[in-house]
PATITOR-678322 format. One line per field, with one value per residue (C-alpha): residue in three letters; x negated, y negated, z. Coordinates in Angstrom, 1 decimal. Example, Ala and Ser with C-alpha at 12.3 -4.5 7.8 and 13.67 -1.06 7.14 Angstrom:
aa = c(ALA, SER) .
u = c(-12.3, -13.7) .
v = c(4.5, 1.1) .
w = c(7.8, 7.1) .
This chain:
aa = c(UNK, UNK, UNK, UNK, UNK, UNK, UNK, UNK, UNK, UNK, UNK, UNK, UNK, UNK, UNK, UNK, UNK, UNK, UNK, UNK, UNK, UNK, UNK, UNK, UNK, UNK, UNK, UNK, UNK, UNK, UNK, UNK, UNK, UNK, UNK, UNK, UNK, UNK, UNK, UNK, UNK, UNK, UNK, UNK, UNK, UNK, UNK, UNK, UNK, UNK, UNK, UNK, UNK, UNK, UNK, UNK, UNK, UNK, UNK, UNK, UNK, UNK, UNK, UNK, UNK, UNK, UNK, UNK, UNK, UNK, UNK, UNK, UNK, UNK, UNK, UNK, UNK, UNK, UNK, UNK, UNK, UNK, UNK, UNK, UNK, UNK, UNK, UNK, UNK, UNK, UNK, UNK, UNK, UNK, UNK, UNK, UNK, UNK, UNK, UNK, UNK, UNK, UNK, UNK, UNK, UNK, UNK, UNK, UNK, UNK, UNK, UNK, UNK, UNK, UNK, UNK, UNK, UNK, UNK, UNK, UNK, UNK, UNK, UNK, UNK, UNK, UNK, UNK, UNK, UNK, UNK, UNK, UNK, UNK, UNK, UNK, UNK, UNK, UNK, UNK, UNK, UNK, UNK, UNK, UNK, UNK, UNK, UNK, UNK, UNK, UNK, UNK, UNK, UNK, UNK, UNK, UNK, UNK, UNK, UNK, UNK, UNK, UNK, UNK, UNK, UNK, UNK, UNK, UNK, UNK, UNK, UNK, UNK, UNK, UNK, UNK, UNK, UNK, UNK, UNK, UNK, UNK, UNK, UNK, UNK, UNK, UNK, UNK, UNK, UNK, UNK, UNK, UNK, UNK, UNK, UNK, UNK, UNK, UNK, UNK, UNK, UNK, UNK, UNK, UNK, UNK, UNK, UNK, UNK, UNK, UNK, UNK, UNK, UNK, UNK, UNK, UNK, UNK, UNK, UNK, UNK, UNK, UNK, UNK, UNK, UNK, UNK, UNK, UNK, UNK, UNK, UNK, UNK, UNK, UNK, UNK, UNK, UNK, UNK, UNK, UNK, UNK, UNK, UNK, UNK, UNK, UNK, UNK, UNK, UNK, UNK, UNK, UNK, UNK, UNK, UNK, UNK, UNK, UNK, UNK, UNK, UNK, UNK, UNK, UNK, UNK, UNK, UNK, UNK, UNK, UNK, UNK, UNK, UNK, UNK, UNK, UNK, UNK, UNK, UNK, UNK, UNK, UNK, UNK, UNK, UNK, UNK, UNK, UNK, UNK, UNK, UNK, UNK, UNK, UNK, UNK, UNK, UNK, UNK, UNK, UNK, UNK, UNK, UNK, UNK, UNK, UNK, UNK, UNK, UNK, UNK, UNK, UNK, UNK, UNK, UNK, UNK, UNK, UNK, UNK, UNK, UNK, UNK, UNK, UNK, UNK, UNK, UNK, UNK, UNK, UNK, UNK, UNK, UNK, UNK, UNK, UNK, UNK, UNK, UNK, UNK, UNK, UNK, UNK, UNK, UNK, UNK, UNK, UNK, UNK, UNK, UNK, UNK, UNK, UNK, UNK, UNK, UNK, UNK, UNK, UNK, UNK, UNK, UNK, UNK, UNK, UNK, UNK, UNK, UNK, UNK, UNK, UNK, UNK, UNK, UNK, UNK, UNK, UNK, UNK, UNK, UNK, UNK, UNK, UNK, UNK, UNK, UNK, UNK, UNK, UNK, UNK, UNK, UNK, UNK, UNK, UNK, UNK, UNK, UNK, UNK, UNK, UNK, UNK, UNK, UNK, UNK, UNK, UNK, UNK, UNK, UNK, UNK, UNK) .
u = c(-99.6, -100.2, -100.8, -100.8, -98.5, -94.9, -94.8, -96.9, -94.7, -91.9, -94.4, -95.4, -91.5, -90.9, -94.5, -93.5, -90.6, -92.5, -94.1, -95.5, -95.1, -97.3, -100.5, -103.9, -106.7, -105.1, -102.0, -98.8, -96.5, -93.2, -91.0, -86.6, -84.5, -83.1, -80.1, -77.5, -78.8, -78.2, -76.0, -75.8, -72.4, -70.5, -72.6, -71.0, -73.8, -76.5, -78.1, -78.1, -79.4, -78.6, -79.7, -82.5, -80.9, -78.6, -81.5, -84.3, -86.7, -89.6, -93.0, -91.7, -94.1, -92.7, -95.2, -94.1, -96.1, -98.1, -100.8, -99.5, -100.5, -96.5, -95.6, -91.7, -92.8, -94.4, -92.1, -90.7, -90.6, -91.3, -91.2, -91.8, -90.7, -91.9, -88.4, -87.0, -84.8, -82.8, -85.5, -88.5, -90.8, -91.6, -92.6, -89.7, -90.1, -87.7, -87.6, -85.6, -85.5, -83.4, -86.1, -85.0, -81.2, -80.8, -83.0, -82.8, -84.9, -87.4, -89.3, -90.4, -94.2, -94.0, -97.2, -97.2, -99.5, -97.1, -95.9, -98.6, -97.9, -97.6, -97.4, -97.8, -98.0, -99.1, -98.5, -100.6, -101.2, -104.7, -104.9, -108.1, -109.4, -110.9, -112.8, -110.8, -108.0, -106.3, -105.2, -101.8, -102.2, -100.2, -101.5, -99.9, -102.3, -100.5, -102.3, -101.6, -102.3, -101.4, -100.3, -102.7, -105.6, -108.0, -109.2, -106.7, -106.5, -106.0, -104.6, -104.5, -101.9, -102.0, -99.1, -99.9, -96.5, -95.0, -94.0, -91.8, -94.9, -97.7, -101.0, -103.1, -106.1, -108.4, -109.5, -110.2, -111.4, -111.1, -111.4, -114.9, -113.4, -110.4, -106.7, -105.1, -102.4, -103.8, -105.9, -106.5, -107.9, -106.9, -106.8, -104.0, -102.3, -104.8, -104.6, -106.2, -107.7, -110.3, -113.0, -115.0, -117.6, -115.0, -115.2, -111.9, -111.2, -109.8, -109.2, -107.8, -107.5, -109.9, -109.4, -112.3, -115.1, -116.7, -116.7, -113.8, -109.6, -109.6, -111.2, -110.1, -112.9, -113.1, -114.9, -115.4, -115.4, -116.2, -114.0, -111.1, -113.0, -115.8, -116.0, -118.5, -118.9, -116.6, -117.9, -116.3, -114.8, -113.1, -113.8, -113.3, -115.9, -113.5, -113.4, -109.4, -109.1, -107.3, -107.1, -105.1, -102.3, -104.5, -102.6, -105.1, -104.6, -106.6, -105.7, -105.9, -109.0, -110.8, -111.4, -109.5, -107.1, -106.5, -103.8, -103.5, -101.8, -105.0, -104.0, -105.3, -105.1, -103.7, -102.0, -99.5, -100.3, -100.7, -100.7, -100.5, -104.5, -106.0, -109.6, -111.4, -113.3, -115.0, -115.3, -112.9, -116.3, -117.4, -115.6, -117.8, -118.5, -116.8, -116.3, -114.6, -110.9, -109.9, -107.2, -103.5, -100.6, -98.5, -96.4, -96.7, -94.7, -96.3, -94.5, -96.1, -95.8, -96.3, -96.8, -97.0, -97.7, -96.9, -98.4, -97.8, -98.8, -96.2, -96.1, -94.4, -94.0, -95.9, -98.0, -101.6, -102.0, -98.7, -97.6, -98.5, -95.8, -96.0, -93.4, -94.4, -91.5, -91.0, -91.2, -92.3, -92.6, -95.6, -95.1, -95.1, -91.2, -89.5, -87.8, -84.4, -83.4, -85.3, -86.2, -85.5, -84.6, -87.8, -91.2, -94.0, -94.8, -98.2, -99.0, -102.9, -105.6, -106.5, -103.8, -105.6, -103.6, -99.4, -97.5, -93.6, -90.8, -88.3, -85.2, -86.0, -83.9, -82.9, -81.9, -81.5, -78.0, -80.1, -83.3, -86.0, -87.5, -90.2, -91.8, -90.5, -91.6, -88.3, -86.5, -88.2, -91.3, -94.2, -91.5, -92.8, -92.4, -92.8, -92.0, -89.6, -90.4, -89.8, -91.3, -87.9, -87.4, -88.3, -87.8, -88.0, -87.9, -86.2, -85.9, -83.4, -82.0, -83.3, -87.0, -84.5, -83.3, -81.1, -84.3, -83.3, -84.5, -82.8, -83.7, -82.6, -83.5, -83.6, -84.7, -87.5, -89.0, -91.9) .
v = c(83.9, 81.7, 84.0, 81.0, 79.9, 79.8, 81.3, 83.9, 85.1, 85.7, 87.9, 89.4, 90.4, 91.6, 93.4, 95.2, 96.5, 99.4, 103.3, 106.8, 110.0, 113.0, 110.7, 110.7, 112.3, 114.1, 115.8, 114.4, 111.9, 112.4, 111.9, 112.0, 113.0, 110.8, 109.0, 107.5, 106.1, 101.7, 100.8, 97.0, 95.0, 93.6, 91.1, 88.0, 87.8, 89.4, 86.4, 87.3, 90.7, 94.2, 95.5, 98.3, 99.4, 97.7, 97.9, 95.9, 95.2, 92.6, 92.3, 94.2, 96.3, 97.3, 99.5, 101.9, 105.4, 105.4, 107.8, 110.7, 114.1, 115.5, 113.3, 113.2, 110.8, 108.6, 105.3, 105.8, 102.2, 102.9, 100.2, 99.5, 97.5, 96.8, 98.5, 100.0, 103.0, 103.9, 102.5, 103.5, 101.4, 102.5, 101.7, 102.5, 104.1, 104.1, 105.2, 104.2, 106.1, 103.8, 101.1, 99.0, 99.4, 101.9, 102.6, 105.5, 106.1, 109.1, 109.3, 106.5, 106.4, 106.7, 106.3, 106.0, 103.5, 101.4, 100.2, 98.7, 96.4, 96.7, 94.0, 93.2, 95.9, 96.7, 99.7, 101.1, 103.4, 104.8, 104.1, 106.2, 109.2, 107.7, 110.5, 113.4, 111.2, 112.0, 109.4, 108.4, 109.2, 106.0, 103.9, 102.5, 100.2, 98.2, 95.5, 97.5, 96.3, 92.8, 93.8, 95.3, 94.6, 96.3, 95.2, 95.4, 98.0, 98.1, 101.7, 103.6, 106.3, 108.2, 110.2, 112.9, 113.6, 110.2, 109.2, 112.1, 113.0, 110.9, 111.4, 109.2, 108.5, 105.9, 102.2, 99.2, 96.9, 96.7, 93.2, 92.3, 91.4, 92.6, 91.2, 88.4, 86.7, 83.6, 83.1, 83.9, 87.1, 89.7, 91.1, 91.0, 91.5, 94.5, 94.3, 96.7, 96.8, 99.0, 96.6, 96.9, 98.6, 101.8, 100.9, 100.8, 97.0, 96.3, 92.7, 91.5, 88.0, 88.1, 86.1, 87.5, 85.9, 83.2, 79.8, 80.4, 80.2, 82.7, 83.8, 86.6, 88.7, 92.4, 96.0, 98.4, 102.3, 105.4, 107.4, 105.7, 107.4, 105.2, 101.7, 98.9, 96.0, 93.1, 90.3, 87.0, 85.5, 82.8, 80.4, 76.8, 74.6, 73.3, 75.5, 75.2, 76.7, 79.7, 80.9, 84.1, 86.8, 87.3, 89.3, 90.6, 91.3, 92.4, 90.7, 92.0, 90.2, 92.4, 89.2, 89.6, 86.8, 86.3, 84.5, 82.9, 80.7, 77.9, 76.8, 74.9, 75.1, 71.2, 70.3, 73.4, 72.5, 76.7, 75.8, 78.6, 78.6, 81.0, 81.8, 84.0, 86.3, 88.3, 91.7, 91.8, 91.5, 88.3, 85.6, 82.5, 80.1, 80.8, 77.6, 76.9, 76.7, 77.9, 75.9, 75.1, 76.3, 73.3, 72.5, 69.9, 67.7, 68.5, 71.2, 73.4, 76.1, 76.7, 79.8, 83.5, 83.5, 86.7, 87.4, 89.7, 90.2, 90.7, 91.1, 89.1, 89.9, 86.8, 86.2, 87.4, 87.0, 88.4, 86.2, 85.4, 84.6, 83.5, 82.8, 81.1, 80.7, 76.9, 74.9, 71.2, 68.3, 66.2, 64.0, 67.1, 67.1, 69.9, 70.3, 71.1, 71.7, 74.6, 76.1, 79.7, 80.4, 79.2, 81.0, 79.5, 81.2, 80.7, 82.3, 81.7, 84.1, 83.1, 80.8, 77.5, 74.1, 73.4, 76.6, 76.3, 76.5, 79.5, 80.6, 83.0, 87.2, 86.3, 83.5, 82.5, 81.0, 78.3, 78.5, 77.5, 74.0, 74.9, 78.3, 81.5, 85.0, 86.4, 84.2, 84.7, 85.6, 87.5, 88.4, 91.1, 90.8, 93.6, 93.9, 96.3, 99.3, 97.5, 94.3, 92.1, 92.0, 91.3, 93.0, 91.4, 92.2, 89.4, 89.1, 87.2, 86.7, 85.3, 85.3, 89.0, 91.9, 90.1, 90.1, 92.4, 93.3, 92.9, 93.7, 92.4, 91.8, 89.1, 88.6, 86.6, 84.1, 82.2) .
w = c(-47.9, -44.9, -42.1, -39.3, -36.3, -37.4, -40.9, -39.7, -36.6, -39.5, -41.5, -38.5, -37.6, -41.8, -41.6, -38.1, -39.4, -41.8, -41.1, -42.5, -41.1, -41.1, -42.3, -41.0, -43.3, -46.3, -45.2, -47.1, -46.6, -45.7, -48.6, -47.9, -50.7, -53.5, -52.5, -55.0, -58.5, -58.4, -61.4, -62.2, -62.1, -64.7, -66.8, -65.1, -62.5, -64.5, -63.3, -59.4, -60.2, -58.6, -55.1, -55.2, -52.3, -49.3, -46.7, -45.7, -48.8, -49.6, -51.3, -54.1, -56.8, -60.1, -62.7, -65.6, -65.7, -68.6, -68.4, -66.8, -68.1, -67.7, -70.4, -68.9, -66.3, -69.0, -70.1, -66.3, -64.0, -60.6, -57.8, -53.9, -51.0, -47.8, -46.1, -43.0, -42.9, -39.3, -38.0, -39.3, -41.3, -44.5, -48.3, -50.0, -53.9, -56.8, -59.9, -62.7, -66.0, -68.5, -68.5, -65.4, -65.9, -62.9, -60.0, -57.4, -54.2, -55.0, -51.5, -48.7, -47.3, -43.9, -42.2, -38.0, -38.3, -40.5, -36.4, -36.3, -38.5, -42.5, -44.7, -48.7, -50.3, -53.9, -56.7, -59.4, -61.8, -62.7, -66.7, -66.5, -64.1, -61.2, -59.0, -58.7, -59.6, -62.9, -65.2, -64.2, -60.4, -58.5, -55.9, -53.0, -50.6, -47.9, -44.8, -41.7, -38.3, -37.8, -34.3, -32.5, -31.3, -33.8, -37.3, -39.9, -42.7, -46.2, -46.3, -49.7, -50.0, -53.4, -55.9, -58.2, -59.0, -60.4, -56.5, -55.2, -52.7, -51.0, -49.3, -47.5, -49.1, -48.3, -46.9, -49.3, -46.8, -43.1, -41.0, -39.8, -36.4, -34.1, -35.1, -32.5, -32.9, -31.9, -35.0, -38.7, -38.1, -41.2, -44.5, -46.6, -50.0, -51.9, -55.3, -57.9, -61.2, -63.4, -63.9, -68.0, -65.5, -65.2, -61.3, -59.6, -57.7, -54.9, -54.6, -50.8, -48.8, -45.9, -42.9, -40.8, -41.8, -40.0, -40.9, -43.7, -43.0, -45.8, -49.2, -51.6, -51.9, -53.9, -53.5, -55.8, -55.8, -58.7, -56.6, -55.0, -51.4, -51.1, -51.6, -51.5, -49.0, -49.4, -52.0, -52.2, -55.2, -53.8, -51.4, -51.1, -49.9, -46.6, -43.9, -44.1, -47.5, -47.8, -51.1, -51.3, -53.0, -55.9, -59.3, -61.4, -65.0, -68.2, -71.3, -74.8, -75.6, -72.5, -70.2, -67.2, -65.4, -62.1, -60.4, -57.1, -54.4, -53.5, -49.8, -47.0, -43.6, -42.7, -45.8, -47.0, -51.0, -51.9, -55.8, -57.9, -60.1, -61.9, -62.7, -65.4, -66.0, -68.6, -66.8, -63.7, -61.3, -62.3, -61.6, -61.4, -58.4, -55.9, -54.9, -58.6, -58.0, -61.7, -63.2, -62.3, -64.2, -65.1, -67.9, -70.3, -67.8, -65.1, -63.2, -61.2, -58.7, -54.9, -52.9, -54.0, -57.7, -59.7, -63.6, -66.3, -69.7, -72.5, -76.3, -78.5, -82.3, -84.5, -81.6, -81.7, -78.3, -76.9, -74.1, -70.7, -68.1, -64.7, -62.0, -58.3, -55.2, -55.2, -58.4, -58.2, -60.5, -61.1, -57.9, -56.1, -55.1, -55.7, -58.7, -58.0, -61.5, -62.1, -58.6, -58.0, -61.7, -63.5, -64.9, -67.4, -70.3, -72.2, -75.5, -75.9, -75.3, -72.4, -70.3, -71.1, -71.6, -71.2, -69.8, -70.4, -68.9, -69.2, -67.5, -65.4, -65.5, -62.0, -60.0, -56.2, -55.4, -52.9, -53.6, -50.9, -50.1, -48.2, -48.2, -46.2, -46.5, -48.0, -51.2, -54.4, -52.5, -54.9, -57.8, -60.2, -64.0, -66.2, -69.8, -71.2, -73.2, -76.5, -74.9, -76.0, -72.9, -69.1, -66.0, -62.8, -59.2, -56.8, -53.1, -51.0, -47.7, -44.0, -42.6, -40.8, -41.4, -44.2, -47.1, -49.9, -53.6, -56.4, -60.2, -63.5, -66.8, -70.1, -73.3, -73.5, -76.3, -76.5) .
């Protein structure tokens, strides 16, 4: 994400616009009542998806439980959005028990300190206990305090009941210096992970240190309470670098792959890369850009990259599949073709050579030229419980109030 003049005054108005009630040490979160269950339309625009919910809705997360101990909350998908309800910024949670065909709000995070400021948030489920943390317990850890004049906050709110209640649980970073709106001056997009080392990761874009536009940097923690200080993972060697919006996954092989949008300060390039590595800790020079996805023609992605792991009957190795908000050509123009409705798919162990080109579940009716923080903008994939399939979470709509989420699903082949 490019946190700068112009783009950034739009994030700043979406991030504004979120807020948690009833925080503050480890009382709970206010959570409302269900509302009405989302059923899709009639097949004919499958394509354009269904809303989550008509209200304000970006930076979607989608997981499925897994490792619950109530074993009726296992096989469940649960997702988030940055939202606002009469009013009040919030993370918003759904559930959906068929698989991705229906979703229905379960409870909002509503966190005061959410007016403040609250931006790119991310969702997780513990696969293992972590702490006093049961397997299964989810994770919800937002950027909070773009607008005031304080260092920013990863806040980390945690579920022990599959999302109907949250608590406020922790930091995973915190900016070395005050935010201004001036200047690159926060942390942004958390993402998590269980490293080989049984730690939990928590891997964030850092604006605040000196010298550097941005890196992505991680800590780690044995209890989800107390976490290391910030070590950098990726940096470029210009001062205007800003690598950032880092997706973590481990593959089946055990190595680990991240993804991520590799920007500059002057020139907006923000290709999507990836790096490896074998233990989700280390992940080489940091100065080593990884790799860009491209297909054997060339085409690659810009801005906010999203990966997921999938598997794929005959293949060994399952499938990888990646999707980015603008899709160019090898000149670097974008492809109009295949913008908005595109993802790569890559079936080797570890992402290396061509990636192809898939129709995407969903697709944007006029997709973007140039990058915003709304259309198409960090799209999750998830596979289905029988993995034929792929689920996807789409936003659309002005750098406003307008952004919503939608959801869909296809079948998917290599």
């Amino acid at each position: 994400m490019t946190h700068s003049t112009g783009v950034f005054a739009a994030v700043t108005a979406l991030c504004a616009s979120l807020i948690l009630t009833a925080c503050g040490g480890s009382s709970a979160v206010a959570a409302a009542p269900a509302t009405t269950t989302t059923t899709p339309p009639a097949a004919s625009v499958a394509p354009r998806g269904t809303l989550m919910a008509d209200v304000f809705g970006a930076y979607p997360r989608l997981v499925r439980q897994s490792h619950h101990q109530n074993a009726a909350l296992n096989g469940r998908l649960v997702a988030s959005m940055s939202s606002n309800e009469n009013g009040t910024p919030v993370a918003g949670i759904y559930a959906s028990s068929d698989d991705g065909k229906t979703f229905a709000r379960i409870s909002a995070i509503a966190d005061p300190e959410f007016k403040q400021g609250h931006c790119c948030g991310t969702l997780y489920e513990l696969p293992v206990k972590i702490g006093t943390l049961p397997a299964g317990t989810l994770l919800y850890s937002a950027s909070v305090g773009q607008e005031r004049n304080a260092p920013m906050e990863n806040r980390i709110y945690q579920s022990a009941d599959g999302g109907a209640t949250w608590n406020y649980l922790s930091l995973c970073g915190k900016g070395r210096i005050a935010k201004n709106l001036k200047d690159p001056s926060g942390i942004w997009e958390p993402e998590f992970a269980i490293a080989k080392s049984g730690e939990l990761v928590c891997y964030y874009s850092d604006e605040t240190l000196a010298g550097k536009s941005q890196i992505l940097v991680q800590v780690t923690s044995k209890d989800a309470i107390n976490w290391s200080a910030p070590q950098t993972i990726v940096a470029g060697d210009d001062p205007n670098a800003r690598p950032g919006m880092a997706i973590v996954r481990q593959l089946p092989s055990g190595s680990y792959l991240m993804t991520y949008e590799n920007c500059y300060g002057g020139p907006l390039d923000c290709a999507l890369r990836a790096k490896r590595s074998p233990d989700g800790l280390d992940w080489g020079a940091a100065n080593d850009p990884g790799f860009r996805l491209e297909t054997a023609s060339g085409q690659f992605f810009r801005h906010a990259p999203t990966f997921t792991w999938m598997p794929v009957a005959g293949q060994p190795n399952g499938m990888l599949v990646a999707i980015g908000q603008i899709l160019f050509d090898k000149n670097g123009v974008v492809d109009a073709s295949g913008n908005g409705k595109t993802m790569f798919t890559n079936t080797t162990a570890d992402g290396s050579g061509p990636w192809r080109a898939v129709a995407a579940p969903l697709a944007l009716p006029s997709p973007p030229q140039v990058t915003n923080w709304c259309q198409n903008y960090s799209s999750p994939l998830l596979p289905s419980a029988d993995g034929k399939s792929l689920i996807m979470l789409q936003t659309d709509g002005g750098a406003d109030n307008s952004c919503r989420t939608r959801f869909g699903s296809a079948a998917i082949t290599p």
